[in-house]
C-alpha positions as CSV (number, residue, x, y, z in Angstrom):
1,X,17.4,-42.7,10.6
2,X,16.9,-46.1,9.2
3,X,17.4,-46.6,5.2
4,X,13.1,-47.7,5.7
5,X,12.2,-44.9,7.5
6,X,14.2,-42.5,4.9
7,X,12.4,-44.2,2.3
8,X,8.7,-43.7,3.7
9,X,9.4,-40.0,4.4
10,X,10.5,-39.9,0.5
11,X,7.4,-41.6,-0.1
12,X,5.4,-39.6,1.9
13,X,7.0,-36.4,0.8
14,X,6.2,-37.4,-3.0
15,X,2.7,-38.2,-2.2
16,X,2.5,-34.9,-0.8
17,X,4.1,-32.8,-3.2
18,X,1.7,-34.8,-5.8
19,X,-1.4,-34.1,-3.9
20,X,-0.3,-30.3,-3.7
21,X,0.8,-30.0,-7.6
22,X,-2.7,-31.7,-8.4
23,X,-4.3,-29.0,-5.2
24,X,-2.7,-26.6,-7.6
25,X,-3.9,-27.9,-10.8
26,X,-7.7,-27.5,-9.4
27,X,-7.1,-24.2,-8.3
28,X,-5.6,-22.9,-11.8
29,X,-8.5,-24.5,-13.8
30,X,-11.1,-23.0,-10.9
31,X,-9.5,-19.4,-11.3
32,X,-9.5,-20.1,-15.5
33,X,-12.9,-20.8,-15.4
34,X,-13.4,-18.0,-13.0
35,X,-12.3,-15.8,-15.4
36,X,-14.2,-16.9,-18.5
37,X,-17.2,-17.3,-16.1
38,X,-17.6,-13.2,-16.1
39,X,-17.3,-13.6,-20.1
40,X,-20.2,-16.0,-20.5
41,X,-22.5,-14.3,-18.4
42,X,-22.1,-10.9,-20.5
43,X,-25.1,-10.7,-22.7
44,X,-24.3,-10.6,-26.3
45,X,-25.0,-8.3,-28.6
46,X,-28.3,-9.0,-30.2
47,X,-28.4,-10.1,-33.6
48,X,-29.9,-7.6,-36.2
49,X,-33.1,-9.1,-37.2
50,X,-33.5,-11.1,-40.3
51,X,-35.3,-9.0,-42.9
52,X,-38.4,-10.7,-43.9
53,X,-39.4,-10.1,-47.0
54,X,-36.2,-10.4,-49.5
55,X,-35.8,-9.1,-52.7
56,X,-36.7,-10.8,-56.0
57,X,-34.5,-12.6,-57.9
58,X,-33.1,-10.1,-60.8
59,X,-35.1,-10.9,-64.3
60,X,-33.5,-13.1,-66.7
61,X,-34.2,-12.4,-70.4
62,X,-36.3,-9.2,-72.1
63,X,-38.1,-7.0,-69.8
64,X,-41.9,-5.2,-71.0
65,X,-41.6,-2.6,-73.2
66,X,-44.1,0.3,-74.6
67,X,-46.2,-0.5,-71.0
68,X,-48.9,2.6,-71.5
69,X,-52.7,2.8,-70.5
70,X,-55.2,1.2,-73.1
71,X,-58.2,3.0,-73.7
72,X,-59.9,1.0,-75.9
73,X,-60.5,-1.0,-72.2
74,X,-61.5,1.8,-70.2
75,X,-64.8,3.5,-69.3
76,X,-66.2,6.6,-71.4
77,X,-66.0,9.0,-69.0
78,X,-62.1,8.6,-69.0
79,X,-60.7,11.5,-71.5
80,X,-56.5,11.3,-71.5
81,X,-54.3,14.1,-72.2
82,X,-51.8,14.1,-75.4
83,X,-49.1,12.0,-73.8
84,X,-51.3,9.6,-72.8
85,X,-50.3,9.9,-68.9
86,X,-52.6,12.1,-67.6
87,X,-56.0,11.2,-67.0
88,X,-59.4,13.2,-66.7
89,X,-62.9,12.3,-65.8
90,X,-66.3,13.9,-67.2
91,X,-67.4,16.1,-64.7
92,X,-70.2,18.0,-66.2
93,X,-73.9,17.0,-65.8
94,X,-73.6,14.4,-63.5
95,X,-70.7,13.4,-64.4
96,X,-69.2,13.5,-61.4
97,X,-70.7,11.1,-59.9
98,X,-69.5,8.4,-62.1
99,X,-66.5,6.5,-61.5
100,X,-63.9,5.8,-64.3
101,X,-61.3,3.2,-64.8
102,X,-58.3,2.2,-67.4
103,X,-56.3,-1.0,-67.8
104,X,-52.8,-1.0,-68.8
105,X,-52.0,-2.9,-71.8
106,X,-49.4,-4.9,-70.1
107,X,-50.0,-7.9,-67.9
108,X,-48.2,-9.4,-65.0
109,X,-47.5,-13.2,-63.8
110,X,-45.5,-13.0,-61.0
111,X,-42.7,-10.8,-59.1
112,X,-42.9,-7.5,-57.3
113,X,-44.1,-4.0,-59.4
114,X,-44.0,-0.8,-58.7
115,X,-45.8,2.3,-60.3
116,X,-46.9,5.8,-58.8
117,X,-50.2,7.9,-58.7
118,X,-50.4,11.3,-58.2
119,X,-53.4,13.2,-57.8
120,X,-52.4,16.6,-59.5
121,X,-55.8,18.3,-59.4
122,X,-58.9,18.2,-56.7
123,X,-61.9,19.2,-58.6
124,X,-65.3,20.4,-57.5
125,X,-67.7,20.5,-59.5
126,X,-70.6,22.7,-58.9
127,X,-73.9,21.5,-57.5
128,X,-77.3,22.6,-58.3
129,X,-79.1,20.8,-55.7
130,X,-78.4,21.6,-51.9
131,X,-78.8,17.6,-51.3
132,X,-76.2,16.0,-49.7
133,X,-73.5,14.9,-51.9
134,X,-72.0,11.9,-52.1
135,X,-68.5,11.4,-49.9
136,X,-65.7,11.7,-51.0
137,X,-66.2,13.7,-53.8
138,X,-62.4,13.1,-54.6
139,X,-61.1,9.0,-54.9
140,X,-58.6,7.7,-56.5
141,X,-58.3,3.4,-56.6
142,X,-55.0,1.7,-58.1
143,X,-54.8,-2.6,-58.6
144,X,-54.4,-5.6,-60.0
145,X,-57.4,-7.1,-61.8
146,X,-58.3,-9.9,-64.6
147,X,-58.4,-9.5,-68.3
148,X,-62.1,-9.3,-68.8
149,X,-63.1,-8.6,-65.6
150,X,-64.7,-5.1,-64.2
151,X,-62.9,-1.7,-65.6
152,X,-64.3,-0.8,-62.0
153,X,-61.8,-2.1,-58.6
154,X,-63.4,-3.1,-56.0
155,X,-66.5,-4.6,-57.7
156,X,-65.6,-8.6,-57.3
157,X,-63.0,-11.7,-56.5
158,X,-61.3,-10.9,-59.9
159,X,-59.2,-7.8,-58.8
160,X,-57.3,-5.9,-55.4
161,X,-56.7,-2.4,-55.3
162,X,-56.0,0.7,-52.6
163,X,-57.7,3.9,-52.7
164,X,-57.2,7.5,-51.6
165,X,-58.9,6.8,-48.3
166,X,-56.6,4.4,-47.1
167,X,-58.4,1.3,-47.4
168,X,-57.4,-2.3,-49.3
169,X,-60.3,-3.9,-51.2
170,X,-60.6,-7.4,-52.4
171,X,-63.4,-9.4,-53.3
172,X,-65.5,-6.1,-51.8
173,X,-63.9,-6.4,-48.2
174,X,-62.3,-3.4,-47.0
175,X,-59.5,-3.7,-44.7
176,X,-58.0,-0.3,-43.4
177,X,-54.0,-0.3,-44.8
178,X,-53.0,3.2,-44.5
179,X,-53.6,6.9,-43.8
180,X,-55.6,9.5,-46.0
């Protein structure tokens, strides 16, 4: 062979062994991606969802004390027990068909509350007329109302409340919120 020649098949040959290495580079990345490929497509965990109402910021400085029912702003027919925590209506002569309310003596601006009701006794008064009485005979109605405003919820703008029968009231609009 002539010195040319020898040099052209060098040439060739590392022209060829480049175009194989850099064959063999596309093939490597093709079988990397290949195998991430399969990892992509995977569906992901779901994320848990984000919890949309989140808690109040703690309270800084003196929280309300003494918080108790005032019945110097309540109706007549509204007779307490001792301690002040238990709560009665009239229920004699008529009575019974009157509804009652009691403000606390405590007021709220702003934040979350929280407070329980529990009726501890259904009463049934007797009934001396066989008309039809009034439904239900038993409801209870805990809210939010104005200083000044009607001892009675549900009876304007200036106070929300729930009652017993499942129902939201506010500005005397009843939307259905619950059970019985």
């Amino acid at each position: 062979m002539a010195p040319n020649e020898a040099e052209k098949k060098d040439v060739e040959m590392k022209e060829a062994e480049k175009t194989e290495e850099k064959a063999e580079a596309k093939a490597e990345e093709k079988a990397a991606a290949e195998e991430k490929a399969p990892e992509e497509v995977k569906p992901k965990a779901p994320e848990p969802p984000k919890e949309l109402e989140e808690d109040a910021p703690a309270i800084k400085g003196a929280k309300a004390k003494d918080v108790a029912l005032n019945f110097e702003d309540s109706t007549l027919n509204v007779m307490p027990n001792p301690s002040g925590k238990l709560l009665q209506t009239l229920s004699e002569g008529g009575m019974q068909y009157l509804l009652a309310g009691v403000r606390s003596n405590t007021g709220i601006k702003s934040g979350r509350y929280m407070f329980e009701v529990k009726i501890v006794e259904n009463l049934t008064p007797e009934e001396k007329t066989s008309e039809r009485t009034p439904q239900p005979r038993q409801l209870v109605r805990v809210g939010f109302s104005l200083a000044g405003s009607s001892l009675l919820l549900a009876d304007g703008v200036d106070n929300v409340c729930f009652d017993s029968e499942g129902w939201f009231i506010h500005d005397k609009n009843r939307k259905k919120a619950g059970r019985k």
